[in-house]
N, C-alpha and C positions, 0 to 999 in steps of 0.2 A: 680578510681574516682578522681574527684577534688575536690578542700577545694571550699568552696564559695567565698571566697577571691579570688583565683588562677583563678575561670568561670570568675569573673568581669575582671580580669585580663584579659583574655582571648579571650570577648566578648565584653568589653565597649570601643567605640572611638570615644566618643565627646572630643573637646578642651580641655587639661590640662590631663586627664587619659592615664596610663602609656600605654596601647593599642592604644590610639588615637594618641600618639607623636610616639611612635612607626611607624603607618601606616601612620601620616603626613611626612614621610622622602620619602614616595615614590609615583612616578608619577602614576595617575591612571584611567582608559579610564568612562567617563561619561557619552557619547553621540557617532553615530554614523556622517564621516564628511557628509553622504547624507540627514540625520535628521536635520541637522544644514542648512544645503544649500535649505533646505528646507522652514523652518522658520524662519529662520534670527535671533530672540529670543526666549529664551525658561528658563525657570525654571529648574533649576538642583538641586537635593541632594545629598553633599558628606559629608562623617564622621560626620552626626551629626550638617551640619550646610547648610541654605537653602543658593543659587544664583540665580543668575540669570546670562546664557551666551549667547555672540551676536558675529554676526560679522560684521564689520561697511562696509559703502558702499566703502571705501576700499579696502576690504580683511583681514582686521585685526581681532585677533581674542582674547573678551576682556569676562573676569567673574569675577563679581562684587556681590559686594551684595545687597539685593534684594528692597533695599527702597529707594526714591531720597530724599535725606539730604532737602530738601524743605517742603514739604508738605505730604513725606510718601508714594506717591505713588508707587505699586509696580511694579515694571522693567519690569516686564515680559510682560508690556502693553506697550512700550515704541519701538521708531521703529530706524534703521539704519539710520547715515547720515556719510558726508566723514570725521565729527572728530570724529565721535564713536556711542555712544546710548544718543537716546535724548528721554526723559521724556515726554508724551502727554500732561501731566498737561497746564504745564506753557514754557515745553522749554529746561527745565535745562537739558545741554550735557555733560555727562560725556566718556573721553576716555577711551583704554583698560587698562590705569594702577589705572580706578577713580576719577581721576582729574576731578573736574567741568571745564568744557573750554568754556562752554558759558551760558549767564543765560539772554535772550533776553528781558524782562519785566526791567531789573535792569537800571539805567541810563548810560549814555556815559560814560567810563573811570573807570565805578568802580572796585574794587578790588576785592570784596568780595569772587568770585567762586574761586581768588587764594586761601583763608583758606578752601574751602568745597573739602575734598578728600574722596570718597570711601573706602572699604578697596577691595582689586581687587588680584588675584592670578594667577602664569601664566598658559597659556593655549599653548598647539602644538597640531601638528595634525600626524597620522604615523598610516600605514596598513589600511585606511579605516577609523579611529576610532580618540574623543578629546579628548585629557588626559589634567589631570588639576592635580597642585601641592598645597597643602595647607599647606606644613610645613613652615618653617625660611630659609632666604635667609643667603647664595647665595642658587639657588635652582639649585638640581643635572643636571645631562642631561638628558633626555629622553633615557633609554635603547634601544638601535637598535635591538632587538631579530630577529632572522634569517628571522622568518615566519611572522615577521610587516615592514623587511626590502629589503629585497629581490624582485630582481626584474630580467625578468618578471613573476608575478607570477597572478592567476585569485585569487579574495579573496568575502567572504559573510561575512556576520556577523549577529546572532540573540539574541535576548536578554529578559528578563523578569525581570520585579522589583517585586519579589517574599516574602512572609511575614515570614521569615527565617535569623537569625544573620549565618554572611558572614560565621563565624567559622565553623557550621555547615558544610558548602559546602568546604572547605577546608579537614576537618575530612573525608567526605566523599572519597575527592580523593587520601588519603594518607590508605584508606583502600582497600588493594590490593582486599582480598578475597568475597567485595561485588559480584565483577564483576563474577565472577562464580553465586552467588546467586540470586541477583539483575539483573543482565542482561543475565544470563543462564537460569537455572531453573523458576523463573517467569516468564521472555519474553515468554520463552515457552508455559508455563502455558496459559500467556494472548494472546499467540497465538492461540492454544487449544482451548478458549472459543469461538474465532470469526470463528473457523468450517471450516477454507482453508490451506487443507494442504498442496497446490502447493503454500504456501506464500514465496516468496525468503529470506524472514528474516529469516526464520528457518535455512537455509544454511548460510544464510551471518552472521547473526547475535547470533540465541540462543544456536543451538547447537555449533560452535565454544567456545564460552562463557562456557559453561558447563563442559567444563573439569575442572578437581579440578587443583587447584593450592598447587600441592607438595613443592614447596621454593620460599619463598618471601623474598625480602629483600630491607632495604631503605638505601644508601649508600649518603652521605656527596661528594657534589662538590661543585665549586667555587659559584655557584648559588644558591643551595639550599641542594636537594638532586636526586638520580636517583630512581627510582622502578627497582626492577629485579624481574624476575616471570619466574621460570621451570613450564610447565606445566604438567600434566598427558601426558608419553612417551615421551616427550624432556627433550635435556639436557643441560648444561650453555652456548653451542652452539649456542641455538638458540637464535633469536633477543630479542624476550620477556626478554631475561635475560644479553645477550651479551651485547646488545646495551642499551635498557631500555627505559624509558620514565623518562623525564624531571620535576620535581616538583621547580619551580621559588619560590622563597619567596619574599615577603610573600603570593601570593595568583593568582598565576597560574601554572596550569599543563597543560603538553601536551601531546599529543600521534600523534609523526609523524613516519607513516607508508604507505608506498605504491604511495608517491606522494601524499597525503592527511595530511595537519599540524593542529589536531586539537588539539584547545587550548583555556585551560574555563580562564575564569577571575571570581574570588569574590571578587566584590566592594564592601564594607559595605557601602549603604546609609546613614543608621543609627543604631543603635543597635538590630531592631527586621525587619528589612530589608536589602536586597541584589538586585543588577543588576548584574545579571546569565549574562553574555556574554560568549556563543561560536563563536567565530572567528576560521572561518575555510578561509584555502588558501592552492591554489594548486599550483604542479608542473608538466610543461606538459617536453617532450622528444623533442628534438630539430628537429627533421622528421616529427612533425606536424604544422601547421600555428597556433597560440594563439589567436584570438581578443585582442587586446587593451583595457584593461577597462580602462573609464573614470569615472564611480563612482561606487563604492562598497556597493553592497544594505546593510539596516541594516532592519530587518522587527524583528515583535515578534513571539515569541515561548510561541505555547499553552500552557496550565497546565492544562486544563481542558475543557472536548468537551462541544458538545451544551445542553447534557445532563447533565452535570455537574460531570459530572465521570473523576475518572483520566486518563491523557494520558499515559497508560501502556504499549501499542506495541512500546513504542518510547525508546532510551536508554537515552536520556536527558529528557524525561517526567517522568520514572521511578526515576531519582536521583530526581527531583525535587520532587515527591511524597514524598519520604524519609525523605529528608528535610523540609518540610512543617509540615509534619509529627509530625516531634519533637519537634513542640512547637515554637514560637516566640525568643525566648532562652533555648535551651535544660539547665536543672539540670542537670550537670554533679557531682555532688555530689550523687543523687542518682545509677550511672550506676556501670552496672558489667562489669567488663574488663576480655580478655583473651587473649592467647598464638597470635593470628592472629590481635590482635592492637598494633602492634609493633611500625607500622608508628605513628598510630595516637597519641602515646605517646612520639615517640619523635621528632614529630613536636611540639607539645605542649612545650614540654621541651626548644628545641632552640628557639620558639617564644618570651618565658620568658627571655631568655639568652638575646636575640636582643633586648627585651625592656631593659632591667639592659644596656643594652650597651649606647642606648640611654639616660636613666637617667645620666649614668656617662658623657655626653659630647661625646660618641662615634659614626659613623658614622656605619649603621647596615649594614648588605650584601646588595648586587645587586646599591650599591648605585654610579654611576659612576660620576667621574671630571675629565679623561682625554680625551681627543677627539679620540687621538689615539687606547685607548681598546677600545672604545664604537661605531665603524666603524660598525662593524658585530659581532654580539651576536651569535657564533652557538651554538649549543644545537644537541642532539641526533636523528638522522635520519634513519630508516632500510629498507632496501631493494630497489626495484626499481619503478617506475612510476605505475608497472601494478599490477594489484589486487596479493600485495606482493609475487610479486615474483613468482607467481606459473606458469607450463610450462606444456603444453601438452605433450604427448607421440613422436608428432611429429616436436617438439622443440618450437614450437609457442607459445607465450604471449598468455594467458587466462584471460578474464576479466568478471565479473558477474555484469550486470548493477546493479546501487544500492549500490555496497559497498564502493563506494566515499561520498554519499549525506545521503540515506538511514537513519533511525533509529537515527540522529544525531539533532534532534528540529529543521529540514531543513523546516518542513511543508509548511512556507510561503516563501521560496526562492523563484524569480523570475529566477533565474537564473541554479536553479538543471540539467533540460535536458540538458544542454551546456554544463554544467560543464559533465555530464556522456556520450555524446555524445563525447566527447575530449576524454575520457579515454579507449572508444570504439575503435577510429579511432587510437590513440596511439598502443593501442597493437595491433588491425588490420594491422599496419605500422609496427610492430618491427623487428627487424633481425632475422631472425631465430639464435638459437643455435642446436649443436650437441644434438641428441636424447637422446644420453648416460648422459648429462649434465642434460636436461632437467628430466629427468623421476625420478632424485633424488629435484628436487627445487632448490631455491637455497637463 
């Protein structure tokens, strides 16, 4: 358990608290770039503190905050022009760094929108997605991470601003042995209830899941940390545990496997909210043609049907049940801890560590200023293009439609059948290997 002291620690990240300086050091995605191209403005929440972001008839891409220094009005009503966001009110245009630059009512020559500044934070854009930085300049670079940088690659992205402090969904993915529980035996379960036992997620998804997890472990890299996991009858051979999956600090993990790089983001909006973003993107084999994407959808992911039940046959509806679960801010004071919260104790532990670093004047991990390291962020990858690796008897690529998109808060993709239709025609196309090779995996 935690002191009470340690949960605020933990969970609070408005302005000035040792959690919110913490998580102001690093870049952090807010909005989708096909959301934005959408509405041209829009109201954002990050750490605790409301915006408003646009982008001008330009191209430019400015987040300010949320009231015009004149008469209050709020931004969010306020439309693009080519110096930036102009206020409906009266006029008043502020550019992307805040600057009043025009105040049309005022007389010829005057000065005054020189003293009216904003306060305005930077904004990029990478993989699909707007990150926005609200700490103290200079402000870092935008990490390049393989699967927001990489190119060509197809990418989706879904998202939910869910009533859950980000911690929580963090804890979550630093607990190996859910994923047997949570996404084995439940899935199951909630498959069971819906009575179709030809459903492919029992193959793709619950029974794979259900083998126990014999050795877990969370191992310390330049990033954050790795997960390793033997499963029931593998051994440290195998990818689960060789390769591992990626844990970023402060607040993403991945699992890139099979051509499939998915990867959650926990934004704290605010302290008893989160934007859940899975950002998934693929990698096709060079023997098939790609489409070109020109935008990367960003849709939402349910949490709950028209009946108002949880989304349980889903693996991103099930974490999100969990977490909602526990309360707006879980009492971690009241919990019982065991032998299998390994991770979630000490991510907890280096989180505190990275804030004391911060208080001291220090710069916390992932935090980059050379141009040169920050090119390409690789991070851990297993196996090959097709449904991991596996090989018929008569050496041919086997793929199971489904387990690219499937089970992952895909619901609203426009894009799922292309993306599984690629992964189809991929192993349909692959080289044969020797049968001898094949019939072991690989």
């Amino acid at each position: 358990m935690l002191s009470a002291e340690d949960n605020d620690l933990f969970t609070r990240v408005g302005p000035g608290t040792p959690g919110g300086e913490l998580m102001r050091r690093y870049w952090h995605p807010i909005t989708g770039s096909a959301e934005l191209a959408a509405r041209k403005v829009m109201s954002v929440r990050l750490l605790c503190e409301d915006l408003v972001l646009f982008r001008d008839a330009s191209g430019r891409l400015g987040l300010v905050e949320p009231f015009c220094a004149h008469r209050r009005v709020h931004l969010c009503t306020g439309f693009p022009v080519e110096e930036g966001l102009r206020c409906p009110y009266h006029g008043w245009t502020y550019d992307t760094t805040g600057q009043c630059v025009a105040q049309p009512g005022e007389p010829a020559g005057s000065r005054l929108k020189d003293d009216v500044k904003l306060k305005s934070y930077p904004v990029q854009e990478l993989g699909g997605m707007v990150f926005a930085y609200l700490g103290p300049a200079p402000a870092p670079l935008l990490p390049r991470w393989d699967f927001l940088a990489d190119e060509p690659m197809l990418r989706q992205v879904g998202y939910v601003i869910a009533p859950y402090n980000w911690a929580q969904g963090m804890e979550n993915s630093y607990d190996a042995v859910h994923a047997e529980w949570l996404h084995g035996h439940f899935f199951k379960y909630a498959l069971d209830q819906r009575g179709n036992p030809d459903d492919p997620r029992y193959e793709i998804n619950a029974i794979p899941m259900m083998r126990k997890h014999s050795t877990f472990r969370y191992d310390r890299t330049e990033y954050g940390f790795i997960r390793r996991v033997v499963l029931e009858g593998e051994s440290e051979a195998a990818d689960t545990f060789s390769v591992g999956h990626a844990k970023i600090f402060p607040n993403i993990t991945t699992i890139n496997a099979g051509g499939t790089c998915v990867s959650t983001y926990q934004v704290p909006v605010d302290d008893t909210h989160t934007l859940y973003i899975g950002h998934r993107a693929y990698r096709f084999p060079d023997w098939i043609d790609v489409p070109a994407q020109t935008e990367v959808p960003w849709f939402p992911i349910p949490i709950k049907d028209e009946a108002g039940r949880w989304i349980d046959d889903d693996i991103v509806g099930q974490d999100l049940m969990v977490m909602i679960s526990q309360g707006p801010i879980m009492d971690r004071t009241l919990e019982v801890l065991g032998t299998t919260d390994a991770g979630v104790i000490k991510y907890r532990r280096f989180y505190k560590d990275q804030a004391i670093a911060v208080r001291e004047g220090r710069d916390p991990i992932n935090v980059y200023r050379d141009l040169a390291l920050n090119q390409r962020l690789e991070l851990p990858h297993s196996k090959n293009f097709y449904d991991r690796g596996v090989f018929g008897a008569d050496g041919r690529a086997l793929y199971r439609r489904g387990s690219a998109t499937g089970a992952l808060g895909l619901q609203n993709s426009p894009i799922n059948d292309l993306i599984e239709d690629l992964f189809e025609e991929a192993a349909r196309k692959a080289p044969l290997i020797p049968p001898t090779a094949a019939s072991g995996g690989r």
